[in-house]
C-alpha positions in Angstrom: 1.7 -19.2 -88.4 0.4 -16.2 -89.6 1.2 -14.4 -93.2 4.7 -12.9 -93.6 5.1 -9.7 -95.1 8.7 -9.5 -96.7 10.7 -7.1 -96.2 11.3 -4.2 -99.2 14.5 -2.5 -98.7 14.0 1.4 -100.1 15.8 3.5 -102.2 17.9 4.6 -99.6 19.1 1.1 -98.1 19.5 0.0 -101.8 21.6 2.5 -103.0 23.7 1.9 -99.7 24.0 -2.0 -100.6 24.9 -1.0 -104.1 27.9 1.0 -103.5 29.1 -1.3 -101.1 29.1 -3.8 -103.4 30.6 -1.2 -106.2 33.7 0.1 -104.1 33.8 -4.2 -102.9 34.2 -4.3 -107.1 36.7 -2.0 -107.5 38.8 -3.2 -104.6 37.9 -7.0 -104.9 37.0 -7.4 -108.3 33.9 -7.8 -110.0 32.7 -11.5 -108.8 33.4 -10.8 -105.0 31.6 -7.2 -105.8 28.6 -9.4 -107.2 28.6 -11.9 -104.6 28.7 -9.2 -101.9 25.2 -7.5 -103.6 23.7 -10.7 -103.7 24.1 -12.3 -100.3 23.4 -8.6 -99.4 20.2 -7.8 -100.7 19.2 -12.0 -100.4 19.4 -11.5 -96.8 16.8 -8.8 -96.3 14.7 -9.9 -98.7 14.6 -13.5 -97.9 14.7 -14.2 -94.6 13.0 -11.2 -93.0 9.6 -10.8 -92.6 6.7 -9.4 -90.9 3.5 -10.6 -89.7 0.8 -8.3 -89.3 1.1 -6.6 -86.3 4.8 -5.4 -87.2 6.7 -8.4 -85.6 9.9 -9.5 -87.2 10.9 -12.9 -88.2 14.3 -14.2 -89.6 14.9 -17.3 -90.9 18.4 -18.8 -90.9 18.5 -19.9 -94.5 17.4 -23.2 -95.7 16.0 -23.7 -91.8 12.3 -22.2 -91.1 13.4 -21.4 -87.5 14.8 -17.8 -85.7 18.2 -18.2 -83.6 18.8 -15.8 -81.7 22.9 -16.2 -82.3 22.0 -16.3 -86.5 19.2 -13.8 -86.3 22.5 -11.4 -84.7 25.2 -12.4 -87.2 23.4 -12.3 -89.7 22.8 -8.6 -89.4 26.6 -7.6 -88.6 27.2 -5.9 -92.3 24.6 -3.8 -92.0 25.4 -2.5 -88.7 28.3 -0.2 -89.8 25.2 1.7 -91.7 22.6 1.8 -89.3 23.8 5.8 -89.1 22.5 6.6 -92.8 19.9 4.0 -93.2 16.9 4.5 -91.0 15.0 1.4 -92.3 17.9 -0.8 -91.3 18.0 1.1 -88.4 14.1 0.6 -87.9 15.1 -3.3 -88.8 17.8 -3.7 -85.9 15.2 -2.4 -83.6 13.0 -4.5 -84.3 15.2 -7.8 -84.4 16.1 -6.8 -80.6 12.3 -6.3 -79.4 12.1 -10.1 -81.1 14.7 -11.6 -79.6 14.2 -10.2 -76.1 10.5 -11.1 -76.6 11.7 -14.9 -77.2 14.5 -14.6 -74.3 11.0 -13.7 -72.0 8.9 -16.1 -73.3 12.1 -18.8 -72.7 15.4 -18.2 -71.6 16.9 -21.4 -72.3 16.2 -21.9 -76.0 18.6 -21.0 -78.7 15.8 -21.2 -81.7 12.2 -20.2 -81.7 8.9 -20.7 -84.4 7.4 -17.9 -85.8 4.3 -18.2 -83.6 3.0 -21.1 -81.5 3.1 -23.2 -84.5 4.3 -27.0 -83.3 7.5 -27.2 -85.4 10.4 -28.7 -83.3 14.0 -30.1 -84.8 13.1 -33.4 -83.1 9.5 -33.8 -81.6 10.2 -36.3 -78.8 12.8 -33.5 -77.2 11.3 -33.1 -73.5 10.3 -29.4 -74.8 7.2 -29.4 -76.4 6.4 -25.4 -76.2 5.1 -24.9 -79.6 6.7 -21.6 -79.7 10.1 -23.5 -79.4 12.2 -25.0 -82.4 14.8 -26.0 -80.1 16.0 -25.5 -76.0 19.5 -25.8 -76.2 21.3 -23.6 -73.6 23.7 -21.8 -75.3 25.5 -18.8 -73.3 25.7 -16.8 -76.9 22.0 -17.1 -77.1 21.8 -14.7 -74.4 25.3 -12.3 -75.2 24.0 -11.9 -79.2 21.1 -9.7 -78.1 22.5 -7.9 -75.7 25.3 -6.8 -77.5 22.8 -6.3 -80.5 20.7 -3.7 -78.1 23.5 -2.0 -77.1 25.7 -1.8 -80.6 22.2 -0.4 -81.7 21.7 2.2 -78.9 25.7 3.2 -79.4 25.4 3.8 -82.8 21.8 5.7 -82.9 21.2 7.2 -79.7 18.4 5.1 -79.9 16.5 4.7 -76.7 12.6 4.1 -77.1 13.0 0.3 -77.4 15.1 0.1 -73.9 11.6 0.2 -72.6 10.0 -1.8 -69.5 10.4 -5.1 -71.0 14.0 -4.9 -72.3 14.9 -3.7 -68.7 13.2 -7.1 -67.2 14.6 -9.4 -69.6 18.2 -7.9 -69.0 17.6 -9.1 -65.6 16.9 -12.1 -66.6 20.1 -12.6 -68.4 22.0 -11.6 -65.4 20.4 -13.8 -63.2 20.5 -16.4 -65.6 24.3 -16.2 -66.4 24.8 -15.9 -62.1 22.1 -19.1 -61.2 24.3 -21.0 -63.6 27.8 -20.4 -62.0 26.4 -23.1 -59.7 24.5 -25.8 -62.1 23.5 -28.2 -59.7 20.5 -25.8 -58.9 19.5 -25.2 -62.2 16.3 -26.5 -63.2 17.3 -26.9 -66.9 17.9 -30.2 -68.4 17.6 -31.2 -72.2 17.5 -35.1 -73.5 17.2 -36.4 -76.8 16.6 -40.3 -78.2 20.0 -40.4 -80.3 22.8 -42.0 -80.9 25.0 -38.6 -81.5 26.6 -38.1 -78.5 26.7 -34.2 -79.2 22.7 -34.2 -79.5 21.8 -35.0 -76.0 23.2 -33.9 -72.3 24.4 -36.9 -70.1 23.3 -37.2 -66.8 19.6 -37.2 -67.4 20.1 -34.0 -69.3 22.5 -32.4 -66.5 25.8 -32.5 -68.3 29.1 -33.3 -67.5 30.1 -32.8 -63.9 31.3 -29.2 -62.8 32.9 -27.8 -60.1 32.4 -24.1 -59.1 34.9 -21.7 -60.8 33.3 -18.4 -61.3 32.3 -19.1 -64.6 28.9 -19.8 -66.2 28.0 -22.9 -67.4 26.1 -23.9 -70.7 25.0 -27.1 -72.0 26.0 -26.4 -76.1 28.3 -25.0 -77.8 26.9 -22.4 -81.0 27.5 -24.7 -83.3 24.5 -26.3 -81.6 26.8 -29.6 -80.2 26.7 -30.5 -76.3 30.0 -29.2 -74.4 32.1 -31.8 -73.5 33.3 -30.1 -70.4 30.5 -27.3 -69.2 32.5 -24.0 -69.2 33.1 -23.1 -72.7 35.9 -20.2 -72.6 34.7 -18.3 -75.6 31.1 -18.1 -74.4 32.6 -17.3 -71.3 34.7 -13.9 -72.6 32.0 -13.1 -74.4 29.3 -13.5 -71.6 31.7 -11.4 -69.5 31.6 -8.6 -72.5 28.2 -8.5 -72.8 27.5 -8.1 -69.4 29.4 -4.4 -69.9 26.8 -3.9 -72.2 24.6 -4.4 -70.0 25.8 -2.8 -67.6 26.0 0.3 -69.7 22.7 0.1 -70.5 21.4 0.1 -67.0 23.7 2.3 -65.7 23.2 5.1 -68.7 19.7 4.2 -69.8 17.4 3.1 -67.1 19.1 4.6 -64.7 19.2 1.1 -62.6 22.5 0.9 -60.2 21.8 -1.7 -59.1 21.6 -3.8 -62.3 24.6 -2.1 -63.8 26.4 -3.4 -60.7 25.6 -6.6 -60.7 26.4 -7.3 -64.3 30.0 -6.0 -63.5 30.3 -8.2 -60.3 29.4 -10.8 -62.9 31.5 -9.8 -65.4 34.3 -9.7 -63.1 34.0 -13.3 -61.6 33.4 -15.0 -65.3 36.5 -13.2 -66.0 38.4 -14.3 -63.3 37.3 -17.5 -63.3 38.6 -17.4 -66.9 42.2 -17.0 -65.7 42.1 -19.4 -63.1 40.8 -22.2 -65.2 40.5 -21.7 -68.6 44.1 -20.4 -69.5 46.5 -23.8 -69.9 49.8 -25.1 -71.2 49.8 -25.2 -74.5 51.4 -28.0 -76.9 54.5 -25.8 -77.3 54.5 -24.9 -73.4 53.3 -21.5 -74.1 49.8 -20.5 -71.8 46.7 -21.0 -74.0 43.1 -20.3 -74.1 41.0 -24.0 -73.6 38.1 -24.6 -75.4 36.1 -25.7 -72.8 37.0 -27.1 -69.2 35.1 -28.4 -66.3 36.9 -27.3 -62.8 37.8 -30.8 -62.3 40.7 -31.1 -64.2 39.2 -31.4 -67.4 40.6 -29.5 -70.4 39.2 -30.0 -73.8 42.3 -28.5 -76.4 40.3 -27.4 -79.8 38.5 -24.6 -81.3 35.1 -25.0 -83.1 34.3 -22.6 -86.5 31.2 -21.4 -84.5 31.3 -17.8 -83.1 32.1 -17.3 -80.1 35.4 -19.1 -80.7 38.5 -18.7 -79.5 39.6 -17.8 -83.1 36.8 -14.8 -82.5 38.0 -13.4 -79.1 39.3 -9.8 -80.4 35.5 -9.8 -82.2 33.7 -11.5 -79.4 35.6 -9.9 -76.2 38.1 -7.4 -77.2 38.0 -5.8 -73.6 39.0 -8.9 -72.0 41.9 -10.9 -73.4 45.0 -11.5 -72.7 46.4 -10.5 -76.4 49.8 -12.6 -75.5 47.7 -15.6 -74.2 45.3 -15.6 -77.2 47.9 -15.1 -79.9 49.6 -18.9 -78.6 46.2 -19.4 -78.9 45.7 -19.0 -82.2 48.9 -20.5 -83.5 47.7 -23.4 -82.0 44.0 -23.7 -83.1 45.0 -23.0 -86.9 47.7 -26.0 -87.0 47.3 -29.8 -86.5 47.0 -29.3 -82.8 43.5 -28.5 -83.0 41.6 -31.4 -83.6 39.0 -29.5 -86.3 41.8 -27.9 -88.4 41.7 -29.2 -91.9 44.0 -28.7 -94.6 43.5 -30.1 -98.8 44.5 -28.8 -101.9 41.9 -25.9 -101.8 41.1 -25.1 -98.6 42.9 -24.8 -94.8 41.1 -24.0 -91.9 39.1 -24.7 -88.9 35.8 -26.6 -89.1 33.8 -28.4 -86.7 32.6 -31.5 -85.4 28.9 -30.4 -86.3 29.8 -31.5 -89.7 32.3 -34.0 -91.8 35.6 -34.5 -91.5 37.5 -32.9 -94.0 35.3 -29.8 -94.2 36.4 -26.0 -93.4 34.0 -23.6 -92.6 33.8 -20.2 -94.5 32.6 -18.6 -92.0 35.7 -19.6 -89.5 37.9 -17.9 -92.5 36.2 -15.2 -91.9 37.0 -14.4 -88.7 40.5 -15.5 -89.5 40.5 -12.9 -92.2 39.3 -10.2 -89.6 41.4 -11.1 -86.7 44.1 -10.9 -88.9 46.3 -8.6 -90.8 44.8 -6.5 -93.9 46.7 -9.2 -96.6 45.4 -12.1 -94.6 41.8 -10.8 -95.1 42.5 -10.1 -98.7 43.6 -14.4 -98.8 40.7 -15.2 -96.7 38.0 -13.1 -99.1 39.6 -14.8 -101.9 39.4 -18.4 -100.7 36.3 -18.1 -99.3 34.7 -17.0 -102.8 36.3 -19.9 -104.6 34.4 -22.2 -102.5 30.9 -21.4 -103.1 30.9 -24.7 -105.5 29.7 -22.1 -108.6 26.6 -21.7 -106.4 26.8 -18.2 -105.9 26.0 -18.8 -101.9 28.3 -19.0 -99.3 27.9 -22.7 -97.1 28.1 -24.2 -93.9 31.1 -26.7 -94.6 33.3 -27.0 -97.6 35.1 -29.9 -98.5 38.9 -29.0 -98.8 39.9 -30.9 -101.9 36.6 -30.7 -103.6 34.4 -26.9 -103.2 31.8 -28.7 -105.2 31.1 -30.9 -102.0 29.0 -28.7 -99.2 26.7 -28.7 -96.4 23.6 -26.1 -95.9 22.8 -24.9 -99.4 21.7 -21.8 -98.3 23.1 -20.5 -94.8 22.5 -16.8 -94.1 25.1 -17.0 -91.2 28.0 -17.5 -93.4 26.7 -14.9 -96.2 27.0 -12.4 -93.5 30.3 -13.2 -92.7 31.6 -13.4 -95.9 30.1 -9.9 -96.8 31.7 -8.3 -93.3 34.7 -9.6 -94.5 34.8 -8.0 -98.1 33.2 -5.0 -96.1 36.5 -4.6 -94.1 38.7 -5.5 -97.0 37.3 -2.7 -98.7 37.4 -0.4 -95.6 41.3 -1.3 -95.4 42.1 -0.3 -98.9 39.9 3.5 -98.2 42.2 4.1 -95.3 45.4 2.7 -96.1 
């Protein structure tokens, strides 16, 4: 692993995160204001580096490995100024060259090393690529980038990094997303010696059984837990999204027709199969979005605090949702129906079957606060910064009774989130 050069923000980007966190001050008060700042500058200063030849590494926190979901999120507040900031700008780009690099060095992994350096969440996995912290396929794995690339293009004019190698690896995804609407010929597999069910695929590493619906399958979910059915409807929606981007991109960019029309063939049949399969009766009788089904009758009823969700889907997919559908939706997943929907005497919310019972995750309330109304995100900001346990740092999992029980002391993810979240809060009180 070779020496990592942190990154300095300059005057310019730090005079942008301090009045930010000033007008998050005057709307929010002065702790959310400080907590914003922090997580803000902590971000950029401690999780991305360099090495020597310019290359970009981010860290997810209190884990020494790149995601290429995390590596994405984790950027979202600063995306709003990549117009009067051309280091964060210069940043974004080079994030995207990363993550495509890692998506052509290996398509299937959600995490990667900084460098060929050995370090793996479990050595006896059947991938032993140095260069690979983890191969779990996760459809977001491939939508985060893409949607990075083009959010960054959109809102620069930015075109330098679209080069030769961002055009290949965009066929890749397409291909990718398409091979896996029919898994039994896909080559990947992924087994693991455990006894946590969600750590390993059944089938010698297949999966669950599928049948062909038009959507693409993936073997976890982002919360980094094996599907239990193998068409997860938010990656789905937002696989079908980010193929516009891509699309876009080829169409308006490179200048490739024939790319931009096969990502919106492909966009079209994920979408499709969508409808046919992945919208059910609901508890109250109402149509829903599942969580995950399989084509064979399988429906898995739930929603996970890991985005894409179905929580997410006016984030995630806006073009593409039903708004009636997902609205039943969401009065479902934030009530006892859904399965990871916690309530105490602090906290209520959705969290996740990657960590305890009894835990919410902030960065679920979050995306509740941003899907929902402008007082809802006022509620949401304010609960989530009563449950940093005094730490200062927004976690993984909170405990709904007690804030001073937690998981991941230091998660970059859910910083992020939180900070988007005051961003927006601040945002409604300018134009309200």
């Amino acid at each position: 692993m070779s020496t990592r050069i942190p990154f300095v923000p300059n005057a310019e980007t730090r005079e942008i995160v301090r009045s930010a966190a000033d007008e998050t001050r005057r709307v929010s008060g002065a702790r959310i204001g400080d907590l914003v700042e922090a997580a803000l500058l902590r971000t950029l200063t401690d999780t991305v580096g360099f090495d020597e030849s310019g290359r970009v590494f981010i860290i997810t926190g209190d884990i020494p490995a790149m995601w290429l979901r995390d590596s994405t999120t984790q950027l979202t507040p600063y995306l709003r100024y990549l117009d009067r900031s051309a280091q964060l700008a210069d940043l974004v780009e080079a994030v995207v060259r990363r993550q495509f690099g890692f998506i052509a060095h290996d398509s299937y992994a959600n995490a990667f090393n900084d460098g060929p350096t050995g370090a793996h969440y479990d050595p006896e996995d059947v991938c032993d690529d140095p260069n690979v912290w983890e191969q779990k396929y996760e459809i977001d794995s491939l939508c985060y980038p893409a949607t990075l690339a083009h959010t960054l293009w959109q809102r620069t004019g930015r075109t330098a990094f679209i080069d030769d190698d961002l055009h290949q690896v965009l066929r890749t995804i397409v291909a990718q997303l398409r091979l896996e609407q029919d898994h039994d010929r896909s080559p990947y597999r992924f087994e693991r010696s455990t006894t946590i069910p969600t750590e390993t695929l059944i089938r010698e590493g297949r999966g669950s059984e599928v049948a062909r619906t038009g959507m693409t399958w993936g073997g976890f979910r982002p919360s980094d837990d094996a599907c239990t059915y193998g068409y997860n409807i938010p990656a789905n929606l937002f696989a079908a999204q980010a193929l516009r981007a891509i699309s876009a991109i080829a169409r308006d960019v490179l200048g490739d027709a024939q790319l931009a029309e096969a990502a919106e063939a492909l966009s079209t049949e994920i979408r499709d199969g969508v409808r046919a399969h992945g919208i059910v009766e609901g508890p109250e009788g109402a149509p829903i979005y599942a969580y995950e089904v399989d084509g064979r009758g399988g429906v898995l009823i739930m929603d996970d605090a890991n985005t894409p969700s179905l929580l997410s889907l006016p984030l995630i997919a806006p073009d593409l949702i039903d708004r009636e559908v997902w609205e039943a939706t969401r009065a479902v997943i934030l009530g006892p129906a859904n399965p990871y929907w916690y309530s105490g005497s602090v906290l209520r919310g959705i969290g996740s079957p990657h960590s305890l019972p009894g835990r919410v995750w902030p960065i679920a309330l979050a995306v509740q606060g941003l899907v929902g109304t402008a007082d809802e995100r006022v509620r949401m900001l304010d609960l989530i910064a009563a449950s940093d346990g005094g730490t200062g740092h927004i976690h993984e999992s909170v405990d709904v009774d007690d804030p001073s029980q937690f998981s991941r002391p230091w998660f970059s993810w859910a910083d992020s989130m939180f900070c988007e979240l005051a961003l927006q809060v601040a945002e409604d009180a300018r134009t309200s």
